[in-house]
C-alpha positions as CSV (number, residue, x, y, z in Angstrom):
1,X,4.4,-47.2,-14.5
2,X,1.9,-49.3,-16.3
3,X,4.4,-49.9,-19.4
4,X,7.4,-51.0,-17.1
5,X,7.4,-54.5,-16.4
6,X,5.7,-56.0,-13.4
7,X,7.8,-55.7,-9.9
8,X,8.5,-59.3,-7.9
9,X,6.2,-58.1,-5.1
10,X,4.3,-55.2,-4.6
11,X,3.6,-54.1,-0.6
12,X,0.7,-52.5,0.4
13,X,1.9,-51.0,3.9
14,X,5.0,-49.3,4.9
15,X,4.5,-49.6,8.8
16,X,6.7,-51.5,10.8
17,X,5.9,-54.6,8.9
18,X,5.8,-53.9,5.6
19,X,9.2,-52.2,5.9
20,X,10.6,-55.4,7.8
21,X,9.6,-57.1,5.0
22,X,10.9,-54.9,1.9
23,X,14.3,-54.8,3.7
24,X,14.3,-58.4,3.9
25,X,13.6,-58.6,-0.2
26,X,16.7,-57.2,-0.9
27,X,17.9,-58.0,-4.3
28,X,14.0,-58.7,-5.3
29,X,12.5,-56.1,-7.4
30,X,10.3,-54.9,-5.1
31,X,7.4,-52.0,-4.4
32,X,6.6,-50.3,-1.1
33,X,3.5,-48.4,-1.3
34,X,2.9,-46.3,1.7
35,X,-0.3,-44.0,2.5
36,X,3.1,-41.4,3.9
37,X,4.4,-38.8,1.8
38,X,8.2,-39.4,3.5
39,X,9.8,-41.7,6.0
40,X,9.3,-41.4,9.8
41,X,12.1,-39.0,11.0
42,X,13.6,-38.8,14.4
43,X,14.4,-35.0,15.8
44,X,17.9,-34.7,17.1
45,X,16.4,-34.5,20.3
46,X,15.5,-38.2,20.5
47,X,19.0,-39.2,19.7
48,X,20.5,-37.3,22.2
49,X,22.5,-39.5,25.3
50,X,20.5,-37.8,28.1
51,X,17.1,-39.0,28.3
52,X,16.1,-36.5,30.8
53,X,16.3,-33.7,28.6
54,X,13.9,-34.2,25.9
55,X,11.7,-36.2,28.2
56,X,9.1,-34.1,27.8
57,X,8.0,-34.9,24.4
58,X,11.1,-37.2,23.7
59,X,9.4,-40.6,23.9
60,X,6.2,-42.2,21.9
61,X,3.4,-43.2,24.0
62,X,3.4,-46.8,21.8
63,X,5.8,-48.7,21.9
64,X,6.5,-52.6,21.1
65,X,7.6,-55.6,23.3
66,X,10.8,-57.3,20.4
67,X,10.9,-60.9,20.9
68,X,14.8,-62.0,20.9
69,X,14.1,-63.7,18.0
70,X,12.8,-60.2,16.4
71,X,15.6,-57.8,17.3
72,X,18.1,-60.6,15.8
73,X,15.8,-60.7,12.7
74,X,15.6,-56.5,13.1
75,X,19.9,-57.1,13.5
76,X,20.2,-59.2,10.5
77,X,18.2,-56.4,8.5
78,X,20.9,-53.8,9.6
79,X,17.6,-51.8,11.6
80,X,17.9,-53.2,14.9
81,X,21.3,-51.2,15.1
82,X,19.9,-48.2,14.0
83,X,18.1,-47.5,16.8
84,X,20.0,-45.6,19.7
85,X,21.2,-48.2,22.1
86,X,20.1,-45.5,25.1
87,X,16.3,-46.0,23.4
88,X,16.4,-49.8,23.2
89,X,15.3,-51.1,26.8
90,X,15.9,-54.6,27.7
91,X,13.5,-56.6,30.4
92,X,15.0,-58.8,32.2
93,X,12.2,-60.5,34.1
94,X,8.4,-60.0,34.4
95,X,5.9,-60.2,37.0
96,X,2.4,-60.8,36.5
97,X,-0.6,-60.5,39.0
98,X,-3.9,-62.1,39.3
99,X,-6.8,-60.4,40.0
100,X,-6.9,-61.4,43.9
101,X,-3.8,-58.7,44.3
102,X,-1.5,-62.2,45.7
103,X,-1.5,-64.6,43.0
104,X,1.7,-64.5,41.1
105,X,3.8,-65.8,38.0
106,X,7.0,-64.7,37.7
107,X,9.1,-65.1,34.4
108,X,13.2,-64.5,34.6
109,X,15.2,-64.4,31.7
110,X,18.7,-65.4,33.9
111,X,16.9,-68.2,35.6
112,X,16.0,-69.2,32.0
113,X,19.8,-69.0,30.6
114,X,19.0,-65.9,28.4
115,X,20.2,-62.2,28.6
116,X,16.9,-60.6,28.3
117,X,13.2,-61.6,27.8
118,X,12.4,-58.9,25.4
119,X,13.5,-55.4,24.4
120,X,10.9,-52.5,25.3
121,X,11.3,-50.1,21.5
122,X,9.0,-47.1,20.4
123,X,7.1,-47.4,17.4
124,X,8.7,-43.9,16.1
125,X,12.1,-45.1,16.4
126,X,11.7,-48.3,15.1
127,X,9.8,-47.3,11.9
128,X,12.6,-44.8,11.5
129,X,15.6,-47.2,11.6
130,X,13.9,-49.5,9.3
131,X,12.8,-46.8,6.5
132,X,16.6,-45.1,6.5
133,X,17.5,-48.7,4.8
134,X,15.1,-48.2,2.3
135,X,16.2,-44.9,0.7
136,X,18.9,-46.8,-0.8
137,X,18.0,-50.3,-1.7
138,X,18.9,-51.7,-4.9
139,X,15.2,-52.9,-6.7
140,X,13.3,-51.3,-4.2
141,X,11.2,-48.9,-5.6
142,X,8.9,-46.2,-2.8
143,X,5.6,-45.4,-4.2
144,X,4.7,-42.7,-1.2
145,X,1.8,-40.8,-0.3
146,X,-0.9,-42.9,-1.8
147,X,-2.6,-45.8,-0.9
148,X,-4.3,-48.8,-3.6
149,X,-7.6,-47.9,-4.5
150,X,-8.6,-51.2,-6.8
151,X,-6.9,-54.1,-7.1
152,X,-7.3,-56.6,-10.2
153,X,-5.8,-60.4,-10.4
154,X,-4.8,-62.0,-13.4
155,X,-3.4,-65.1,-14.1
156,X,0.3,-63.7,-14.5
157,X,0.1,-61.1,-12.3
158,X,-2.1,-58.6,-10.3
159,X,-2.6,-55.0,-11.1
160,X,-3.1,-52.0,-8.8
161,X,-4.6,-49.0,-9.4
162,X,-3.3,-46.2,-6.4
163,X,-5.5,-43.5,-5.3
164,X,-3.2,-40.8,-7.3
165,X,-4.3,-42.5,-10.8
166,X,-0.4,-44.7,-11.4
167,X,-0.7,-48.1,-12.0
168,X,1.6,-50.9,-11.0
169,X,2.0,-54.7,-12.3
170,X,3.4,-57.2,-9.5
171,X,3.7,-60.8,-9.3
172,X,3.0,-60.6,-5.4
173,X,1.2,-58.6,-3.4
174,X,1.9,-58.6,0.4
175,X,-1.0,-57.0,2.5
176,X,0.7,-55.8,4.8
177,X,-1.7,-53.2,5.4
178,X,-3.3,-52.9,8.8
179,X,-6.5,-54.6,10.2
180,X,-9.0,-52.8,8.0
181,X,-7.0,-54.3,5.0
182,X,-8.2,-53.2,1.6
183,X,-6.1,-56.2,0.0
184,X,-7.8,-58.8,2.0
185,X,-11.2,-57.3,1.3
186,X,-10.8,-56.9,-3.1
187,X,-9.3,-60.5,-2.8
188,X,-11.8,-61.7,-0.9
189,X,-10.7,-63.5,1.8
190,X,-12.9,-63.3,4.6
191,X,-12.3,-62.7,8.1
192,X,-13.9,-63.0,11.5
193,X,-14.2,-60.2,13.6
194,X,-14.8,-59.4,17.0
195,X,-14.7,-56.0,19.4
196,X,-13.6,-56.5,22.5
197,X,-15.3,-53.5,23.8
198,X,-12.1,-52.2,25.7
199,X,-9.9,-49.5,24.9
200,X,-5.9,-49.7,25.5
201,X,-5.2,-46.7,27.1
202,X,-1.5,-45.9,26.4
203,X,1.2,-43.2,27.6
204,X,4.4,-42.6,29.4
205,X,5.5,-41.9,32.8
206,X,8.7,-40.7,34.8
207,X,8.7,-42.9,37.8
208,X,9.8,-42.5,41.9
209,X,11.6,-46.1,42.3
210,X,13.9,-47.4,39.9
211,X,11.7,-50.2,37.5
212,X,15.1,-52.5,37.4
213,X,14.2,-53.6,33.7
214,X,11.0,-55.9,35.5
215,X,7.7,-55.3,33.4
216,X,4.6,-55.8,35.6
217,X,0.9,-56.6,35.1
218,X,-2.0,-57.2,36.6
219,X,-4.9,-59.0,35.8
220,X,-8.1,-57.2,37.0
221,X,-10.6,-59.4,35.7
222,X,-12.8,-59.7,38.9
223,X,-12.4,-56.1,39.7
224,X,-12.6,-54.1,36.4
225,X,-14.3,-56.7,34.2
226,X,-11.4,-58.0,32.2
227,X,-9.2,-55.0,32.7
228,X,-5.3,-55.0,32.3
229,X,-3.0,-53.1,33.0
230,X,0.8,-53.4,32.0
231,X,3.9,-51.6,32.8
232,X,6.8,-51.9,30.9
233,X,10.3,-50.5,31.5
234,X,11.7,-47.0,29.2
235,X,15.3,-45.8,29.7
236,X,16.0,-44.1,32.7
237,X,13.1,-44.0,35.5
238,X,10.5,-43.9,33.1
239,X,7.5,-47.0,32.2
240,X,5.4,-47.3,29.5
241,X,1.3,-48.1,30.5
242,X,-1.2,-50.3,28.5
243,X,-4.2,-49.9,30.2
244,X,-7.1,-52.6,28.6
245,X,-10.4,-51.1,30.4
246,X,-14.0,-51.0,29.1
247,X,-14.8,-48.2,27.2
248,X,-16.4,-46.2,29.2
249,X,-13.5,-46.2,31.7
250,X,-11.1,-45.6,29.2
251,X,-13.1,-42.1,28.4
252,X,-13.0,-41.6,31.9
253,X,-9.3,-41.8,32.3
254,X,-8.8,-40.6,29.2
255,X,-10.3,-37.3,30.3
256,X,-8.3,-36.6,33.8
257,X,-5.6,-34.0,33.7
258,X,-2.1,-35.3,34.3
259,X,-1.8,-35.6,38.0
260,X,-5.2,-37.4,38.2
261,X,-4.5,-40.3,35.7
262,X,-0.9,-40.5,37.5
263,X,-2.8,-41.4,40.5
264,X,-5.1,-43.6,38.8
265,X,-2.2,-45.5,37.8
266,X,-0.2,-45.5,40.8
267,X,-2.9,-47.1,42.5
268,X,-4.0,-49.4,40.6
269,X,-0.3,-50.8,40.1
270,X,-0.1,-51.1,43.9
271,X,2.2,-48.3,44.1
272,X,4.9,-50.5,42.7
273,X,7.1,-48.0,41.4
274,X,5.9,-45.2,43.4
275,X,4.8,-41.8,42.6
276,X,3.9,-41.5,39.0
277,X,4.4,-38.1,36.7
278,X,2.7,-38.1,33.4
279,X,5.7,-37.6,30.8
280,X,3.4,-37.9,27.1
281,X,-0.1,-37.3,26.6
282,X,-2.2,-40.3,27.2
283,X,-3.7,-42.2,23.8
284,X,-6.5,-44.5,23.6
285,X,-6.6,-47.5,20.6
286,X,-10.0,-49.5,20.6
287,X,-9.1,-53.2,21.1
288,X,-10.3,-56.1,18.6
289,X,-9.8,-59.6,17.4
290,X,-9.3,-60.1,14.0
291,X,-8.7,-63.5,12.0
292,X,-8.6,-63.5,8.1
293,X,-9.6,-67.5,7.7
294,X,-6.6,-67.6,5.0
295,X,-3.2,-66.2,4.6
296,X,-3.6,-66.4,0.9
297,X,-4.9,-66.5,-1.8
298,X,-3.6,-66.4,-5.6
299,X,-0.8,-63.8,-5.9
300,X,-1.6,-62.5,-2.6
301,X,-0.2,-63.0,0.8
302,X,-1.6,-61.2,4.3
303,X,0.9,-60.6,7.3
304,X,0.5,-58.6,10.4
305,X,-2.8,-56.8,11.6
306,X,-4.0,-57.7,7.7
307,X,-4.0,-61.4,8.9
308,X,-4.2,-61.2,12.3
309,X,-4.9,-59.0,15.6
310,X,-4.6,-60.0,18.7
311,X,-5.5,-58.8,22.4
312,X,-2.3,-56.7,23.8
313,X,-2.0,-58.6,26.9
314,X,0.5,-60.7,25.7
315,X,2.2,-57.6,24.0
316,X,2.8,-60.4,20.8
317,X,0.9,-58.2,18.1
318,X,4.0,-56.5,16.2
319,X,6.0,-59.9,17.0
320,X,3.8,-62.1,15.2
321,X,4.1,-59.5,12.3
322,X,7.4,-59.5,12.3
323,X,7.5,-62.9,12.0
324,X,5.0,-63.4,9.0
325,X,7.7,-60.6,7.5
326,X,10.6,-63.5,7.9
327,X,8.7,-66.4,6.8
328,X,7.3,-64.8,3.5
329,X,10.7,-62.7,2.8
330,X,12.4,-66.6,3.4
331,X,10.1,-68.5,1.0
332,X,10.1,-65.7,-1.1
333,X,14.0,-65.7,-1.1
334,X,14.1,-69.5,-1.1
335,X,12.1,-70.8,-4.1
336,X,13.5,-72.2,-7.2
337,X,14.9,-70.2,-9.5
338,X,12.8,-68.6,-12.1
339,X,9.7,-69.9,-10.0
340,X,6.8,-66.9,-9.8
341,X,6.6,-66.0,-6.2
342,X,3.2,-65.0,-6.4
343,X,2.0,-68.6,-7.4
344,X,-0.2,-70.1,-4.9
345,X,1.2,-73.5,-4.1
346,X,4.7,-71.9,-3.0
347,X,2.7,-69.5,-1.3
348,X,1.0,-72.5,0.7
349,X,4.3,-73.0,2.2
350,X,4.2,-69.9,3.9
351,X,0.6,-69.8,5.0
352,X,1.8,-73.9,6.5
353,X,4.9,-72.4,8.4
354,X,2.8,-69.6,10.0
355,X,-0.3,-72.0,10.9
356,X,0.8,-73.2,14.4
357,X,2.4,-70.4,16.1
358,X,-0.7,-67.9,14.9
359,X,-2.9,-70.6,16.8
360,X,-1.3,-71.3,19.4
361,X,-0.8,-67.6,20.6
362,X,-4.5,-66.9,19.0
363,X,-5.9,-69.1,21.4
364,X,-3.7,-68.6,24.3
365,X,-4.3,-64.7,24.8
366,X,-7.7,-64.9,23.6
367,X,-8.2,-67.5,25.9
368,X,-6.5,-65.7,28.9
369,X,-8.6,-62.1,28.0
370,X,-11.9,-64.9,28.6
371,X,-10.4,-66.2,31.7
372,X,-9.9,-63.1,33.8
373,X,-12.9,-61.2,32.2
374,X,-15.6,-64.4,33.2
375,X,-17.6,-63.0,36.9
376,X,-18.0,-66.0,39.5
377,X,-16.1,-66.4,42.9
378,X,-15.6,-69.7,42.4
379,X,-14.1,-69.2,38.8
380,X,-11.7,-66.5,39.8
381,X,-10.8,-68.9,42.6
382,X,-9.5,-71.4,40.1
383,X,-7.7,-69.0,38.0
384,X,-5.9,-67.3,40.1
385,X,-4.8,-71.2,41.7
386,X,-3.6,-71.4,38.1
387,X,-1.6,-69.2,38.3
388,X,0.3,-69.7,41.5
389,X,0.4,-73.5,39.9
390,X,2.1,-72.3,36.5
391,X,4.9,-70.0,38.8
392,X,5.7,-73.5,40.8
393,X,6.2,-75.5,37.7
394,X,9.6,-74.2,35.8
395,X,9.6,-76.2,32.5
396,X,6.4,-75.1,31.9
397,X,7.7,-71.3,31.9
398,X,10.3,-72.2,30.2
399,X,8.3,-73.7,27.6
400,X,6.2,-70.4,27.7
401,X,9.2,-67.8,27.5
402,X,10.7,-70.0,24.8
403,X,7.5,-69.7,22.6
404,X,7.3,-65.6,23.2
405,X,11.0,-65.1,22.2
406,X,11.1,-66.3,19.4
């Protein structure tokens, strides 16, 4: 591969954002370089029209909250219709709960002139539709089943040397892969970390009373120290959980057998839904912050969990990913002709575009997760106020939902 001359932009990542992204380059010559050995592939079972007969194995215990503004990116990409409409969930309002059990903020996508707030999709099924597009795409060449091992810039292009032994030239390199990002660290840029010292405990669950596409969530700051937990509608009677607990009660919960975790989460949701039956195996992810201090650098760009992580109270993580994917594919696709697209002034036009909106919902959910988690009577007082003062004031939910859905 060495001898060949160099591709346009070379991914590192073929999760859902890296894929986003290579489907977005079409017509770029373009390399997707994925740790997999084949594409995510969906059983029959899972595109079958009756959800309660594969229920029981059917559905992936992580799943993503698409922004409007995503699944019409997802649309434009041709992916978004490759996922079973029967698997593609829409929510049409949400209700979240301070940590006194009565203060409320409630967020309605009619009220708001819009058909749905978001659209509840499982990581399987969405990886799936976006790699079927690849198979097939003029320039796009699938390096699978290795990873990048060293990586070497020059001053026309960078070189990559893949843990199999092949080497590849590119003009571009998009990290695009994951929070522990080998491009950002042989490029250098550095990054502030931080563990939260929770654990999002995630799985599925058939439900007693119908969820009426709502997703819920409570704040237990001044109860569980800066726990949250979050259900979100799945086709049919069914809800997705993320659970953000310490780490020691995520072991704990983690550890009860089916019935007892239902109960766990039955009661802490208030009995909401009512009576809870464990449906997939419960997973737990440890929770971080993560900011690289730049998007890039020369011939290098950083999107997703490689330039950013966030807290999943918000459920934005995968949406600001997918986002970085349009920008870059769009200044990618819209420089000059003949310009190098790994030269780092156009590149500055991305890392620009991206500046605000990674800020503003950096700070917001950080600042939310510090909020609920801080102990003091008087301070819980004053949040939960807040947030009976935010549900009274629509334009500034509407200003809220319209940042979210983009």
């Amino acid at each position: 591969m060495s001898a060949e001359r160099p591709f346009e932009v070379a991914i590192a990542g073929g999760a859902v954002v890296g894929a986003a992204l290579a489907r977005a380059l079409r017509g770029t010559r373009v390399a997707l370089i994925s740790p997999e050995t084949r594409p995510p592939r969906t059983d029959a079972a899972v595109n079958a029209p009756d959800i309660d007969a594969h229920v029981n194995g059917g559905f992936d215990s992580r799943v993503y909250a698409i922004s409007p503004g995503n699944a019409a990116f997802l649309a434009q990409l041709g992916a978004w219709g490759a996922i079973p409409e029967a698997r593609r969930t829409p929510v049409h309002a949400m209700r979240v709960y301070g940590d006194d059990g009565a203060s409320l903020i409630e967020f309605d996508a009619y009220r708001s002139g819009c058909s749905e707030l978001a659209w509840i999709v499982e990581d399987r099924l969405l990886q799936d539709a976006l790699w079927r597009g690849l198979e097939n795409q003029d320039g796009l060449s699938l390096v699978s089943g290795s990873s990048i091992q060293e990586l070497e810039i020059a001053e026309t292009q960078a070189s990559l040397l893949l843990e199999d032994g092949r080497t590849l030239g590119a003009r571009l390199v998009a990290g695009a892969d994951g929070a522990r990002s080998l491009v950002r660290e042989q490029t250098g840029i550095p990054s502030e970390q931080h563990a939260y010292a929770q654990t999002a405990v995630v799985a599925n669950f058939a439900c007693g009373r119908p969820h009426r596409n709502i997703a819920l969530q409570w704040f237990q700051g001044g109860r569980k120290e800066g726990a949250v937990l979050a259900l979100l509608p799945l086709p049919g009677n069914h809800v997705s959980i993320v659970w953000s607990v310490g780490n020691a009660e995520a072991s704990r919960l983690l550890a009860l057998d089916a019935r007892g975790l239902a109960q766990e989460v039955a009661a802490a949701s208030c009995h909401a839904l009512g009576g809870l039956d464990l449906v997939t195996p419960p997973r737990g992810f440890p929770l971080q912050r993560l900011v690289a201090q730049r998007l890039v650098a020369p011939r290098i760009a950083l999107l997703g969990d490689a330039a950013h992580v966030i807290h999943p109270l918000a459920g934005q993580g995968a949406n600001l990913g997918l986002q970085d994917a349009r920008m870059l594919a769009a200044t990618i696709g819209g420089r000059e002709p003949g310009r190098d697209p790994g030269e780092l002034r156009l590149l500055r036009r991305y890392e620009r575009a991206r500046a605000e909106d990674i800020l503003a919902m950096r700070a917001a959910v950080h600042g939310l997760f510090r909020l609920f988690d801080a102990k003091g009577a008087r301070v819980a007082q004053l949040r939960n106020a807040g947030l009976n003062f935010a549900d009274r004031i629509p334009v500034l939910k509407n200003l809220l939902m319209r940042h979210a859905m983009d």
